[in-house]
C-alpha positions as CSV (number, residue, x, y, z in Angstrom):
1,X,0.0,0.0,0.0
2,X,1.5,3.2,-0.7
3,X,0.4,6.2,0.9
4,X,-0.5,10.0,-0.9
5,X,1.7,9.6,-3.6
6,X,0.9,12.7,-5.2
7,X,2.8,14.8,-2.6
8,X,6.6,16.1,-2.8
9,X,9.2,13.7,-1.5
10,X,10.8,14.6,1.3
11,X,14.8,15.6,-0.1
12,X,17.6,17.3,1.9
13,X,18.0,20.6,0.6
14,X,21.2,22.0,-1.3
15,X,22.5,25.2,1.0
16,X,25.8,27.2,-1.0
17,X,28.3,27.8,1.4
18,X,28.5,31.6,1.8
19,X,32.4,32.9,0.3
20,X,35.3,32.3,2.6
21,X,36.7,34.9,4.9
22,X,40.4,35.7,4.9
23,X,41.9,35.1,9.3
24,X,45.1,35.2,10.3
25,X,46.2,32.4,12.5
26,X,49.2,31.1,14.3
27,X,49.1,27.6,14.4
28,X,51.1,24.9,15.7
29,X,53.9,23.0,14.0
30,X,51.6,20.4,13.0
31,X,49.0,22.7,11.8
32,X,46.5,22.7,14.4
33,X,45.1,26.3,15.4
34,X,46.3,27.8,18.4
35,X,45.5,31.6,18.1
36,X,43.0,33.5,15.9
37,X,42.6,37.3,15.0
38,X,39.3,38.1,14.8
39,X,37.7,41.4,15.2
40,X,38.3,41.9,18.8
41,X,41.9,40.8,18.9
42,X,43.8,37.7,19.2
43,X,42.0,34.7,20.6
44,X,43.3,32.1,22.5
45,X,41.5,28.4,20.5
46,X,40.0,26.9,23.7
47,X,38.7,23.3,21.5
48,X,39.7,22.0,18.3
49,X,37.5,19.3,16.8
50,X,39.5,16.5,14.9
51,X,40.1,18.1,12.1
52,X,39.0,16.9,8.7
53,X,41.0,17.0,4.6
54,X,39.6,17.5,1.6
55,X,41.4,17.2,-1.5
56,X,39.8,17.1,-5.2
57,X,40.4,18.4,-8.5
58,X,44.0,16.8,-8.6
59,X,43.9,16.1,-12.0
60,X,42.9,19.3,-13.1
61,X,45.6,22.4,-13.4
62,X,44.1,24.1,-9.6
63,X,43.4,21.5,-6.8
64,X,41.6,21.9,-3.8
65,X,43.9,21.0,-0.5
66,X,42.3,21.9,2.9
67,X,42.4,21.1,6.2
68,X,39.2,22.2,8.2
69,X,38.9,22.4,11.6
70,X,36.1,23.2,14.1
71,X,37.4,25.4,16.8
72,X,35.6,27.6,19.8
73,X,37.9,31.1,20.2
74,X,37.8,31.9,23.9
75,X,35.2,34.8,23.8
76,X,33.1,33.6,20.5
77,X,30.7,31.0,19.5
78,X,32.5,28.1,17.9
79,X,33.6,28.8,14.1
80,X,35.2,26.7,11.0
81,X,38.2,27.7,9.6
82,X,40.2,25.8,7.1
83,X,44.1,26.2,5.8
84,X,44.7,26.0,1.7
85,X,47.6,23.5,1.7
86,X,48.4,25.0,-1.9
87,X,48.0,28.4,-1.0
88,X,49.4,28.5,2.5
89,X,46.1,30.7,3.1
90,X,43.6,31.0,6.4
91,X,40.2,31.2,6.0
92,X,36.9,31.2,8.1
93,X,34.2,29.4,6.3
94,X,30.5,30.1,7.5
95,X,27.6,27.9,6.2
């Protein structure tokens, strides 16, 4: 028995991340955040979520390397910020 099939399927919906900030951060020797400078100052990182790489486009002539990490500055709501491995770059990613 199938039930009002003439209603929409229920589908996740597509979101576009919103474009990348530039942050300046001083990290640790094995790239983990320590510090960020947001708009109130320097920031001690009090958490760091495992981080997580993504790496695609390889083949192509400009790939994507990043590390992301989750982090919570000391005085701010937790954020995302990820490093460009090609680019050396910081940047805070909000959804």
């Amino acid at each position: 028995m199938v039930g009002h099939t003439r209603g929409t399927t229920a589908t996740r919906r597509i979101r576009r991340l919103k474009t990348p900030d530039a942050v300046t951060v001083a990290a640790s020797e094995d790239g983990t955040p320590l510090r960020l400078r947001l708009r109130s100052g320097w920031q001690d990182v009090t958490l760091v979520r495992r981080p997580w790489r993504i790496a695609q486009h390889w083949w192509r002539g400009e790939p994507i390397r990043r590390d992301y990490y989750r982090v919570a500055p000391e005085d701010g709501p937790p954020l995302t910020v990820y490093h460009d491995l090609v680019s050396g770059k910081w940047f805070r990613q909000e959804y």
